[in-house]
PQR file with spaces between the fields and no chain letter, atoms N, CA, C, O and H, PARSE charges and radii, in Angstrom:
ATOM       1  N    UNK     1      77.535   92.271   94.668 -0.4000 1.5000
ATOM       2  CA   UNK     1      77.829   93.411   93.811 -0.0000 2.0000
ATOM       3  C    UNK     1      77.584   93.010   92.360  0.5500 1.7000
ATOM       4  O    UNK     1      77.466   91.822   92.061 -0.5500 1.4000
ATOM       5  N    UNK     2      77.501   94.048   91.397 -0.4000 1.5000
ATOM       6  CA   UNK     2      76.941   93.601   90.212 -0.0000 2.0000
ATOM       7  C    UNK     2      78.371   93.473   89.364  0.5500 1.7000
ATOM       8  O    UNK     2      79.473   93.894   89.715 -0.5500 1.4000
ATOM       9  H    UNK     2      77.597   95.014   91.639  0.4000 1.0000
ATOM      10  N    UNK     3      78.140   93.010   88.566 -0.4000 1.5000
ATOM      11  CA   UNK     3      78.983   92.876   87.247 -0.0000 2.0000
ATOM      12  C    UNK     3      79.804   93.925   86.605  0.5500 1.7000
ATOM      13  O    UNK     3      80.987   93.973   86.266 -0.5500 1.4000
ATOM      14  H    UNK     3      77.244   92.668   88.281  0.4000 1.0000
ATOM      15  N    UNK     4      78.883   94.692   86.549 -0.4000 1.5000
ATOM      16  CA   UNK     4      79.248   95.972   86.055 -0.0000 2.0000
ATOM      17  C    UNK     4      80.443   97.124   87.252  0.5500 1.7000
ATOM      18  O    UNK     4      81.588   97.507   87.012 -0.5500 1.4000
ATOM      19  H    UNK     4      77.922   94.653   86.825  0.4000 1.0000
ATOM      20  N    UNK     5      79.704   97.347   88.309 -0.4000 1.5000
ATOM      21  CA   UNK     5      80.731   97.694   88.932 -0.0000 2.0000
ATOM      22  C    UNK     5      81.620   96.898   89.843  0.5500 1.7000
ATOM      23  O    UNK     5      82.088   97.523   90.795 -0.5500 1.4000
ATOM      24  H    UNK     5      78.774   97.036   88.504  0.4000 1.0000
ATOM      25  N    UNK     6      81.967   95.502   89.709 -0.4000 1.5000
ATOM      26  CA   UNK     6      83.094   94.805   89.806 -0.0000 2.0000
ATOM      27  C    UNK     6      84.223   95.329   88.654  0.5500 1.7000
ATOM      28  O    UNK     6      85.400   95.510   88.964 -0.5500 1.4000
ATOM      29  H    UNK     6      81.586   94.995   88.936  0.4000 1.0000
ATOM      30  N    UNK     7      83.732   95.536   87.352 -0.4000 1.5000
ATOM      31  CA   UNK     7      84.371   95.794   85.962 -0.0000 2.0000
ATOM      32  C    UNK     7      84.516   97.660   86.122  0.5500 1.7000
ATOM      33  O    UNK     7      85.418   98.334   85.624 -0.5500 1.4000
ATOM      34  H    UNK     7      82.775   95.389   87.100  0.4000 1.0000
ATOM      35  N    UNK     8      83.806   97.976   86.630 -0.4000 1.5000
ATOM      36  CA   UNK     8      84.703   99.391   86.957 -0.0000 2.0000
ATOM      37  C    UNK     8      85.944   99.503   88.117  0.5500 1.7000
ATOM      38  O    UNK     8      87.034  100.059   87.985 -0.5500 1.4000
ATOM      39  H    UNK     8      83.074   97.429   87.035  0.4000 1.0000
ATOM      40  N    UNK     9      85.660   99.125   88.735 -0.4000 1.5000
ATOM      41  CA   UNK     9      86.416   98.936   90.055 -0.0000 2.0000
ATOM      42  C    UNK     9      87.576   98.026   89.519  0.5500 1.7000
ATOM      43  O    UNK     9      88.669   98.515   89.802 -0.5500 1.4000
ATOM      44  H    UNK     9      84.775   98.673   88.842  0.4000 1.0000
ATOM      45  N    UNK    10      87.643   97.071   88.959 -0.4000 1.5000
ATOM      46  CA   UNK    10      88.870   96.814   88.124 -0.0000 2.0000
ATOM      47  C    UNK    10      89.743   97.576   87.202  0.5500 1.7000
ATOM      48  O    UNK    10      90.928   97.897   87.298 -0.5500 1.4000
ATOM      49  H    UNK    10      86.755   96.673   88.729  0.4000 1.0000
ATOM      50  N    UNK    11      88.748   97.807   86.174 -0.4000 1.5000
ATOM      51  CA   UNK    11      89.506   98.762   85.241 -0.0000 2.0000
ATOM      52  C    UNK    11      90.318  100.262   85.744  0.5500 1.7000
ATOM      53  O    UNK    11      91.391  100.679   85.309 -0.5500 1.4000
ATOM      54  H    UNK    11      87.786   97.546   86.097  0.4000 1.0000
ATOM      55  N    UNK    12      89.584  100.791   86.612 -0.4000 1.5000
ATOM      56  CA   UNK    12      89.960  101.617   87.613 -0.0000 2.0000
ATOM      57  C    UNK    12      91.638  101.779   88.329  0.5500 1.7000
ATOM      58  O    UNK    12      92.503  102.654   88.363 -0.5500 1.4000
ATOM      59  H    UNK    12      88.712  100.452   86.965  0.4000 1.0000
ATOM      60  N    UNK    13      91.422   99.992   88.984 -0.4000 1.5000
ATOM      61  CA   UNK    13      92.957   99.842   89.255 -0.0000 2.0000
ATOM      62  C    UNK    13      93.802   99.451   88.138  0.5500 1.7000
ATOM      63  O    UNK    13      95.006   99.209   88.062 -0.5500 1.4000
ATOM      64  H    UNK    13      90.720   99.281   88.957  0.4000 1.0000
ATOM      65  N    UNK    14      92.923   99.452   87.352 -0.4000 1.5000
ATOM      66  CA   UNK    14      94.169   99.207   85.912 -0.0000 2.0000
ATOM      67  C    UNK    14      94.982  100.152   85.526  0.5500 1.7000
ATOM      68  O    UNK    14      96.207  100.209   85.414 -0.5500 1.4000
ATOM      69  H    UNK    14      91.945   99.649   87.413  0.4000 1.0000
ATOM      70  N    UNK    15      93.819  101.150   85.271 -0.4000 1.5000
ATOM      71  CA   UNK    15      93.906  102.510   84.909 -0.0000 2.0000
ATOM      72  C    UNK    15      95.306  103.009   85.594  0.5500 1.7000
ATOM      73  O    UNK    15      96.426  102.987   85.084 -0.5500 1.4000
ATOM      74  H    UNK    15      92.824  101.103   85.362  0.4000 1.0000
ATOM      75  N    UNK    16      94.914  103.479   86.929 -0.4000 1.5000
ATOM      76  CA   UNK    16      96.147  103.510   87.810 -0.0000 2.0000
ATOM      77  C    UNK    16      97.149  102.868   87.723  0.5500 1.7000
ATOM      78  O    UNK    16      98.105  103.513   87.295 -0.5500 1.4000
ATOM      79  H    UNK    16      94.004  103.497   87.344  0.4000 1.0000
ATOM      80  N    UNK    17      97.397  101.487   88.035 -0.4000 1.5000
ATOM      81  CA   UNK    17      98.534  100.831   88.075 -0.0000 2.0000
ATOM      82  C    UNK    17      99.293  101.455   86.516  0.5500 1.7000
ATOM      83  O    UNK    17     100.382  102.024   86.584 -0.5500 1.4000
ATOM      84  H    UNK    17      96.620  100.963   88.383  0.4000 1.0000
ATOM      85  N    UNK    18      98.664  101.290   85.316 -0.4000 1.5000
ATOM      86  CA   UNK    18      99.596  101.802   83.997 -0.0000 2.0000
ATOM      87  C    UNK    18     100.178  102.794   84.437  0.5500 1.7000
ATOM      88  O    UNK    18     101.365  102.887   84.752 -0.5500 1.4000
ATOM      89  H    UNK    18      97.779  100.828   85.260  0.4000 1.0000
ATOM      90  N    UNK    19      99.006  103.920   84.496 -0.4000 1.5000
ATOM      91  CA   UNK    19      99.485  105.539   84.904 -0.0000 2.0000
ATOM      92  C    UNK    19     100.469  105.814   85.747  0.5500 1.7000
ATOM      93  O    UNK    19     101.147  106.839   85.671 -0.5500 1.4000
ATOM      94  H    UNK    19      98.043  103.845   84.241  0.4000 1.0000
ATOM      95  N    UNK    20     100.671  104.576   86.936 -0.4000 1.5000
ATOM      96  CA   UNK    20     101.930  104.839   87.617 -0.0000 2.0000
ATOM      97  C    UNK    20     102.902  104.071   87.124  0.5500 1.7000
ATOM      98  O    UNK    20     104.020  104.553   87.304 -0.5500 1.4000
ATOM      99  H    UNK    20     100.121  103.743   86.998  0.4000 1.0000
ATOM     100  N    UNK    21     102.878  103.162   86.628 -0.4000 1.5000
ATOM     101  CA   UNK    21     104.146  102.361   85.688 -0.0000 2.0000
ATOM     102  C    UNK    21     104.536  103.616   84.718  0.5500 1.7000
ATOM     103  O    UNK    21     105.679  104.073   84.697 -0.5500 1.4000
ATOM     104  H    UNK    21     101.969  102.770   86.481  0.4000 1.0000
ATOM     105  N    UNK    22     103.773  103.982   84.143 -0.4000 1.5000
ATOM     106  CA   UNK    22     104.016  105.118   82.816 -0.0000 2.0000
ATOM     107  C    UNK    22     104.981  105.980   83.438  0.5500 1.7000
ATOM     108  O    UNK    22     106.045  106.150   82.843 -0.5500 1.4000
ATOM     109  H    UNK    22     102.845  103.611   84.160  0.4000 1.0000
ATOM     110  N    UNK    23     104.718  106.737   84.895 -0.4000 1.5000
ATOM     111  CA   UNK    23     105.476  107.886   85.295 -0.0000 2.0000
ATOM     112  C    UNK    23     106.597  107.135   85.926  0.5500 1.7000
ATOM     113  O    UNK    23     107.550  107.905   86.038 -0.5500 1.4000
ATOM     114  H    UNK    23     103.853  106.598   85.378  0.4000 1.0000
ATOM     115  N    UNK    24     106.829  106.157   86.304 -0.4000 1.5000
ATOM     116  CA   UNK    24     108.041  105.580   86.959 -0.0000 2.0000
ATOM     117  C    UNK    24     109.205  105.105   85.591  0.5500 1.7000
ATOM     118  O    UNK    24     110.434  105.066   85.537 -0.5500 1.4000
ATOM     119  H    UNK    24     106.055  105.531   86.213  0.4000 1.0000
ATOM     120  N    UNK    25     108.078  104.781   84.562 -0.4000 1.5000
ATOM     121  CA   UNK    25     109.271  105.087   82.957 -0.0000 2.0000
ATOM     122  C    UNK    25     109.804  106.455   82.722  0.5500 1.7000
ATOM     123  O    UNK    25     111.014  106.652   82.611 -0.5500 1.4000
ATOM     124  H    UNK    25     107.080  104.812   84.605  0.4000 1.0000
ATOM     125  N    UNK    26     108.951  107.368   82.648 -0.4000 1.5000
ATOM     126  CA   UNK    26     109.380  108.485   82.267 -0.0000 2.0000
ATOM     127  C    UNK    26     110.239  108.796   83.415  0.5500 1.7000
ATOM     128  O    UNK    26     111.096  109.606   83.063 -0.5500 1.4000
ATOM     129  H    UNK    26     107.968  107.209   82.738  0.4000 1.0000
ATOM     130  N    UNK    27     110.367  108.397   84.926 -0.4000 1.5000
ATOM     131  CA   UNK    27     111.695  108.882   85.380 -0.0000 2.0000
ATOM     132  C    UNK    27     112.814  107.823   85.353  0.5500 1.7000
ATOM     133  O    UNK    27     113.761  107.855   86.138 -0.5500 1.4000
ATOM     134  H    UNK    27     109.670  107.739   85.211  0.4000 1.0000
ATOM     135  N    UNK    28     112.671  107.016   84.537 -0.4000 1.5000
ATOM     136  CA   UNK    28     113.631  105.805   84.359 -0.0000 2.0000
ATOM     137  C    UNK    28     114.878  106.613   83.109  0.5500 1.7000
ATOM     138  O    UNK    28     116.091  106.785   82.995 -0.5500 1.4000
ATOM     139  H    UNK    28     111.901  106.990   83.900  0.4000 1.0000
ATOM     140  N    UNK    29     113.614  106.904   82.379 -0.4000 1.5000
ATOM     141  CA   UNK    29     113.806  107.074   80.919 -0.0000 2.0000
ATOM     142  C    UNK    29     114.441  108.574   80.966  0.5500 1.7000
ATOM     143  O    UNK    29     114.828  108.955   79.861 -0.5500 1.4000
ATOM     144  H    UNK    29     112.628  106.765   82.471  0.4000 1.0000
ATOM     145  N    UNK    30     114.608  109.427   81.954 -0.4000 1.5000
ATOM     146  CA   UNK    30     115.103  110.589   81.619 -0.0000 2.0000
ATOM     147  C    UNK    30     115.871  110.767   82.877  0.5500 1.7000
ATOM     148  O    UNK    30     115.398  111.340   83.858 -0.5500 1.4000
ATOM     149  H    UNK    30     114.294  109.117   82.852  0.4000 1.0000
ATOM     150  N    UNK    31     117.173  110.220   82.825 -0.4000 1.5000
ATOM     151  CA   UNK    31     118.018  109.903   84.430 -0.0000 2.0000
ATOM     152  C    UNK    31     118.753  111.304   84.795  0.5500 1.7000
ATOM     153  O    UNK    31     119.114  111.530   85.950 -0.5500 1.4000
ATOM     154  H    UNK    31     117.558  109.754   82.028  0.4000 1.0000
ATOM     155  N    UNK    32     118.949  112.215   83.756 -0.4000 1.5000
ATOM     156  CA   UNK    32     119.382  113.580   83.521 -0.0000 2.0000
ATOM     157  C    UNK    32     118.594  114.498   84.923  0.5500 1.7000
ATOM     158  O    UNK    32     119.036  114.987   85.963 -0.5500 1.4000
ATOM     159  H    UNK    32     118.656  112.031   82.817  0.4000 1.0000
ATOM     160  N    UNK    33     117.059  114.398   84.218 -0.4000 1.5000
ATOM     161  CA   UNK    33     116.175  114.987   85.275 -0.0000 2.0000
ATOM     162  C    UNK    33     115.224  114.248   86.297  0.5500 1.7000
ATOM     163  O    UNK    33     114.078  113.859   86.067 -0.5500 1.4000
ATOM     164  H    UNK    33     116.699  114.001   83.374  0.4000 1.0000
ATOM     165  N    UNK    34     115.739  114.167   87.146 -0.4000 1.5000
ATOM     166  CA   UNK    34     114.980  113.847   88.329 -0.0000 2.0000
ATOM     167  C    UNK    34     113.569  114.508   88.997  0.5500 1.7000
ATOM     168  O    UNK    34     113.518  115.310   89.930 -0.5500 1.4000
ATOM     169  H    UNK    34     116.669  114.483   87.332  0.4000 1.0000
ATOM     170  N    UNK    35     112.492  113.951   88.268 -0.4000 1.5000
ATOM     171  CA   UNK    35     111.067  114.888   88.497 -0.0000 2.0000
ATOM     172  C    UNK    35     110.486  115.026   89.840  0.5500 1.7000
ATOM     173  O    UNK    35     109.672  115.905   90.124 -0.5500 1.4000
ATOM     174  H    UNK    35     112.534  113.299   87.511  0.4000 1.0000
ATOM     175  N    UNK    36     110.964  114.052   90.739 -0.4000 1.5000
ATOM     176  CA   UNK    36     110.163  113.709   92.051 -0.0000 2.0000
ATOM     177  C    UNK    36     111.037  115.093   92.878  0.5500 1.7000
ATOM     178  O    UNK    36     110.600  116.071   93.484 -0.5500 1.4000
ATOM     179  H    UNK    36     111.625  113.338   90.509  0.4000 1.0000
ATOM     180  N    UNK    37     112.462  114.625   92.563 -0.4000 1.5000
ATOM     181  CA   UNK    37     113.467  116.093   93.288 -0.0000 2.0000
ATOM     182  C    UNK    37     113.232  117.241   93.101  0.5500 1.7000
ATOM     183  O    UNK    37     113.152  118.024   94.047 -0.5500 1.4000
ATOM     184  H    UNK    37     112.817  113.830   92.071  0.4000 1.0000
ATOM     185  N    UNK    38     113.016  117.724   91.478 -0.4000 1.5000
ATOM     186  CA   UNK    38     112.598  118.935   90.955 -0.0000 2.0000
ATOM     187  C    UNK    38     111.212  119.812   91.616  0.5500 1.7000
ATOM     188  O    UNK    38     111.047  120.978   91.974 -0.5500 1.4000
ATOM     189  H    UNK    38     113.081  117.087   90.710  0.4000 1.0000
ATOM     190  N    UNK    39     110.259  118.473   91.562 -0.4000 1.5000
ATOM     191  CA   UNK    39     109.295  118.916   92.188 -0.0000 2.0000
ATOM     192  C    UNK    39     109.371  119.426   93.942  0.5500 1.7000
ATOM     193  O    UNK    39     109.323  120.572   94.388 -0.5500 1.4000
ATOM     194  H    UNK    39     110.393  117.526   91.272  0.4000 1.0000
ATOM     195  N    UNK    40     109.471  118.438   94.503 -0.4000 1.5000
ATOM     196  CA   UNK    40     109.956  118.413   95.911 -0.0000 2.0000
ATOM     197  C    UNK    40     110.325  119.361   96.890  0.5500 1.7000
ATOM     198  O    UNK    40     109.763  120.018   97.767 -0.5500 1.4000
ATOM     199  H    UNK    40     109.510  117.507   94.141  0.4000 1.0000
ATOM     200  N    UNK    41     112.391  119.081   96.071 -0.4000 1.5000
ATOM     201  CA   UNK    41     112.944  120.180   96.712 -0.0000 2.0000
ATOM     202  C    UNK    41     113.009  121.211   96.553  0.5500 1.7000
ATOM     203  O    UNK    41     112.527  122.073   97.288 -0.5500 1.4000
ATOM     204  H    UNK    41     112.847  118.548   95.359  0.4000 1.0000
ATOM     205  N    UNK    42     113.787  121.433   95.281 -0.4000 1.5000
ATOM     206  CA   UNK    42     113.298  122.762   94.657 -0.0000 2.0000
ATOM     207  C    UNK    42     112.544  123.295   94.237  0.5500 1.7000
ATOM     208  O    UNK    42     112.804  124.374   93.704 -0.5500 1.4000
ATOM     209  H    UNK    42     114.179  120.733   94.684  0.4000 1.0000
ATOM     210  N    UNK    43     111.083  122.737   94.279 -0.4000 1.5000
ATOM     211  CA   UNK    43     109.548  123.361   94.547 -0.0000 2.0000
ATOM     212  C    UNK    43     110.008  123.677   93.230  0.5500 1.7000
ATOM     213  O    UNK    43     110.303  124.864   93.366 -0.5500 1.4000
ATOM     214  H    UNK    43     110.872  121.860   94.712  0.4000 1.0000
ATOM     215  N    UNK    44     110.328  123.294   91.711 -0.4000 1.5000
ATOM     216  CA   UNK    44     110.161  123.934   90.336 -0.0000 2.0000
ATOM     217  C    UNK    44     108.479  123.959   90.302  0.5500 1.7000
ATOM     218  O    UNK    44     107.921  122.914   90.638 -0.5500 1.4000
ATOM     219  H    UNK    44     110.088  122.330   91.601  0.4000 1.0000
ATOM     220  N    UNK    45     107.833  124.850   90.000 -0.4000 1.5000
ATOM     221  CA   UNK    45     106.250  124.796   89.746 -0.0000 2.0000
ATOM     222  C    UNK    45     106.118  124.674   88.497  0.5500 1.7000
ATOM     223  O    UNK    45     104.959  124.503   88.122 -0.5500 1.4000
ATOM     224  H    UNK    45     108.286  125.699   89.727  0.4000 1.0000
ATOM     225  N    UNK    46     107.463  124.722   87.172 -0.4000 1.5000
ATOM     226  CA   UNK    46     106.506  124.633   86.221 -0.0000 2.0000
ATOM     227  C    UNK    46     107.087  122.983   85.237  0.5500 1.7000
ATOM     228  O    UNK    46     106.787  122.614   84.101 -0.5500 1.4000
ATOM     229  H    UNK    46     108.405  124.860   87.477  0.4000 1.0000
ATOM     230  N    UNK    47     107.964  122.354   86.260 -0.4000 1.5000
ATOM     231  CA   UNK    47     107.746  120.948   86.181 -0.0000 2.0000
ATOM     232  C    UNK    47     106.710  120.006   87.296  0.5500 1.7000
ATOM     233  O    UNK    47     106.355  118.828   87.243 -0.5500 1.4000
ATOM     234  H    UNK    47     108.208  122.654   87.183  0.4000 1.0000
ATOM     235  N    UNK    48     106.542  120.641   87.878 -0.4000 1.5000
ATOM     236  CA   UNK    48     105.068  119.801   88.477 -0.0000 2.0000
ATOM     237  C    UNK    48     103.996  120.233   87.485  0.5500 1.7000
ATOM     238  O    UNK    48     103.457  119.289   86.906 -0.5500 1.4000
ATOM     239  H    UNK    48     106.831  121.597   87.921  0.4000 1.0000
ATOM     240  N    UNK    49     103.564  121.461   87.157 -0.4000 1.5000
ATOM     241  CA   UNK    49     102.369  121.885   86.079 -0.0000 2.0000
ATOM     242  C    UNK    49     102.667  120.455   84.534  0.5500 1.7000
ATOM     243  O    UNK    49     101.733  119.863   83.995 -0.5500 1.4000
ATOM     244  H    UNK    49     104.002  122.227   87.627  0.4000 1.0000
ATOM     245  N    UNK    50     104.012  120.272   84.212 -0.4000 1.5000
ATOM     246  CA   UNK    50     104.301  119.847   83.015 -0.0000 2.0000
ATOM     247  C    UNK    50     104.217  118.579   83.638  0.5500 1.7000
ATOM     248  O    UNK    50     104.164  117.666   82.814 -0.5500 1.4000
ATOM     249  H    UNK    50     104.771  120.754   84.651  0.4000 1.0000
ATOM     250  N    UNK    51     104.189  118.247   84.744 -0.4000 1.5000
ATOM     251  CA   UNK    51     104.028  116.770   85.182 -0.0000 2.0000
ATOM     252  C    UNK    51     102.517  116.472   85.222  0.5500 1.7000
ATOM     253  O    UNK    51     101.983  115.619   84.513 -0.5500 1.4000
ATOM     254  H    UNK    51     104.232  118.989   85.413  0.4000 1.0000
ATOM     255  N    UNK    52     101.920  117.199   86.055 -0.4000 1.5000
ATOM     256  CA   UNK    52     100.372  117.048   86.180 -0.0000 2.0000
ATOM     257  C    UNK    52      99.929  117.253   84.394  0.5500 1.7000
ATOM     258  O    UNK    52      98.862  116.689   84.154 -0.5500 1.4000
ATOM     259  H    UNK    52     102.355  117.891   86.631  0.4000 1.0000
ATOM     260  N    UNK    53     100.419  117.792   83.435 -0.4000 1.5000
ATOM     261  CA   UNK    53      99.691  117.378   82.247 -0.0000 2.0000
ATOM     262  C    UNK    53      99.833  116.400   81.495  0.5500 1.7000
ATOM     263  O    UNK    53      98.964  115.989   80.726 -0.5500 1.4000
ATOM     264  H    UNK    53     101.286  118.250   83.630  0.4000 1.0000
ATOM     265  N    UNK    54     101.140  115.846   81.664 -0.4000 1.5000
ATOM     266  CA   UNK    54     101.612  114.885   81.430 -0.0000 2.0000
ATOM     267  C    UNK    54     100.539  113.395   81.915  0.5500 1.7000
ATOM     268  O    UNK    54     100.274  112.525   81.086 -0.5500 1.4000
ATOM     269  H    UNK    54     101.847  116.180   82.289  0.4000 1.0000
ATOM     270  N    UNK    55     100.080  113.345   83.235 -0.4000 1.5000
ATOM     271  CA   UNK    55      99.686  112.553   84.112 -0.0000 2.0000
ATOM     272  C    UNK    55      98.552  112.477   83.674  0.5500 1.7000
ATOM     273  O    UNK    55      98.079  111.368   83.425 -0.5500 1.4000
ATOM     274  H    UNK    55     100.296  114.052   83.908  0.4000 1.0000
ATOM     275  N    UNK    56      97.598  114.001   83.404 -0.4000 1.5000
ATOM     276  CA   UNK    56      96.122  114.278   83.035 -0.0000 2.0000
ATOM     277  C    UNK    56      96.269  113.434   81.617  0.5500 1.7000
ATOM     278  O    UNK    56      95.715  112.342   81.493 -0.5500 1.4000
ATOM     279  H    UNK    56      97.981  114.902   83.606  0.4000 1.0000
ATOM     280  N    UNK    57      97.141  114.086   80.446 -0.4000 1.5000
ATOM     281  CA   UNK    57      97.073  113.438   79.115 -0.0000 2.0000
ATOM     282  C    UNK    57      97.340  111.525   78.897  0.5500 1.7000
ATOM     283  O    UNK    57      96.847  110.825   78.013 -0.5500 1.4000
ATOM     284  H    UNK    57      97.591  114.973   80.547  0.4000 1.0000
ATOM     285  N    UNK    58      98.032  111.198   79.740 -0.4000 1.5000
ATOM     286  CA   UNK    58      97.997  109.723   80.099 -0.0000 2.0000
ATOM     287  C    UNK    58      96.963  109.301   81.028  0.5500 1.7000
ATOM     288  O    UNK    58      97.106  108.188   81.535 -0.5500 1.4000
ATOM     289  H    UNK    58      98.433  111.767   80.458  0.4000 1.0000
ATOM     290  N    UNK    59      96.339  109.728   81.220 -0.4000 1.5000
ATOM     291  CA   UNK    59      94.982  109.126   82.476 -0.0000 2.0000
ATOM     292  C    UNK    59      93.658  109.306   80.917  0.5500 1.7000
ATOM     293  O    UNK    59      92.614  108.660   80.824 -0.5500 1.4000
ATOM     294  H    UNK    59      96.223  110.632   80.808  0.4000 1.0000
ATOM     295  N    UNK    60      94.047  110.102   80.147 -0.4000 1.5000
ATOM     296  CA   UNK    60      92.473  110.182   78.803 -0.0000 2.0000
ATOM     297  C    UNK    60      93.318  109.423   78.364  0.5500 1.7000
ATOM     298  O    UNK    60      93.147  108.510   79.172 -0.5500 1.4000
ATOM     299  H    UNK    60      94.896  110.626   80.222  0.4000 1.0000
ATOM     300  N    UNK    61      93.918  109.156   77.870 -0.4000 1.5000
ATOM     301  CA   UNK    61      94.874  107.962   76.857 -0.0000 2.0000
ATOM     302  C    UNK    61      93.880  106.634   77.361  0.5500 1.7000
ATOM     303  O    UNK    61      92.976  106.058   76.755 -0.5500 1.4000
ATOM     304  H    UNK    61      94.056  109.898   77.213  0.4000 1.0000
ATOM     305  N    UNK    62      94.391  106.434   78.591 -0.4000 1.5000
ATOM     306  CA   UNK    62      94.318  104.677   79.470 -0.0000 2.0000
ATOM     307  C    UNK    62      92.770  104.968   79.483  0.5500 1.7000
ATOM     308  O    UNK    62      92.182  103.915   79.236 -0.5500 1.4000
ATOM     309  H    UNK    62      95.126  106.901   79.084  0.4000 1.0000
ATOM     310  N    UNK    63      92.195  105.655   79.613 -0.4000 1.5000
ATOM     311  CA   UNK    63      90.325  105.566   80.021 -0.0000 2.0000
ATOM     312  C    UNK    63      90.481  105.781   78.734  0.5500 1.7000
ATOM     313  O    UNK    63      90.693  104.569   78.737 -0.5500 1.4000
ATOM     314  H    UNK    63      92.672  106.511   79.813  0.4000 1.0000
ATOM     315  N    UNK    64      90.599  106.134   77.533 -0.4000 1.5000
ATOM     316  CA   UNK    64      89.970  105.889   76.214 -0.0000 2.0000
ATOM     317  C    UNK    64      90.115  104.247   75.853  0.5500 1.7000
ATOM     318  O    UNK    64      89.089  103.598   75.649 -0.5500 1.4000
ATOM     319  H    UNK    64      90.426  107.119   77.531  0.4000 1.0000
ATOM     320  N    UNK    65      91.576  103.548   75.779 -0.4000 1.5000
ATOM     321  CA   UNK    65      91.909  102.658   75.596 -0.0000 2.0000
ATOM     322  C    UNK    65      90.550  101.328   76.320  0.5500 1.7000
ATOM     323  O    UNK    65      90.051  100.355   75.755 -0.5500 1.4000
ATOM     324  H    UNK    65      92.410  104.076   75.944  0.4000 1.0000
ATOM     325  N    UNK    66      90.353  101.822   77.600 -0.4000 1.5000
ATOM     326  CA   UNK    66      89.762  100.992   78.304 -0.0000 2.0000
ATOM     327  C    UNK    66      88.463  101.127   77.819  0.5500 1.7000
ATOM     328  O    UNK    66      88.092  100.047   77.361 -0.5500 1.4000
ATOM     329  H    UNK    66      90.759  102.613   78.058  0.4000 1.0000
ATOM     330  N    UNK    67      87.372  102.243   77.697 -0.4000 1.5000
ATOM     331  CA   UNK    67      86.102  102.003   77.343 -0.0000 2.0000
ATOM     332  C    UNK    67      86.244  101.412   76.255  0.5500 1.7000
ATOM     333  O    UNK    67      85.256  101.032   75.627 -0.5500 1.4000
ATOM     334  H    UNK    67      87.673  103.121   78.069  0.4000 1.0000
């Protein structure tokens, strides 16, 4: 394999691994609201929408950082 996509395929799981450290802070960091439950059980749709932008705006963050 080449160089180059060894170095994507890394950065890739980088990418990820932050992005999920990041969201496992933000439910560390806000013990009040429980996002995984909100979402879940009580199906809230417009904390999953505020989660998925949340997730989208930290995924361009970590791929800017990285290129």
């Amino acid at each position: 394999m080449s160089n180059a996509l060894l170095n994507s395929i890394l950065y890739s799981f980088i990418g990820i691994a932050i992005l999920v450290i990041v969201f496992v802070l933000v439910e560390v960091l806000t013990p009040r609201h429980n996002l995984r439950k909100e979402i879940m059980e009580k199906q809230n749709m417009a904390v999953a929408v505020l989660a998925g932008f949340f997730m989208l705006a930290m995924a361009i963050i970590i791929a800017s950082a990285i290129h």
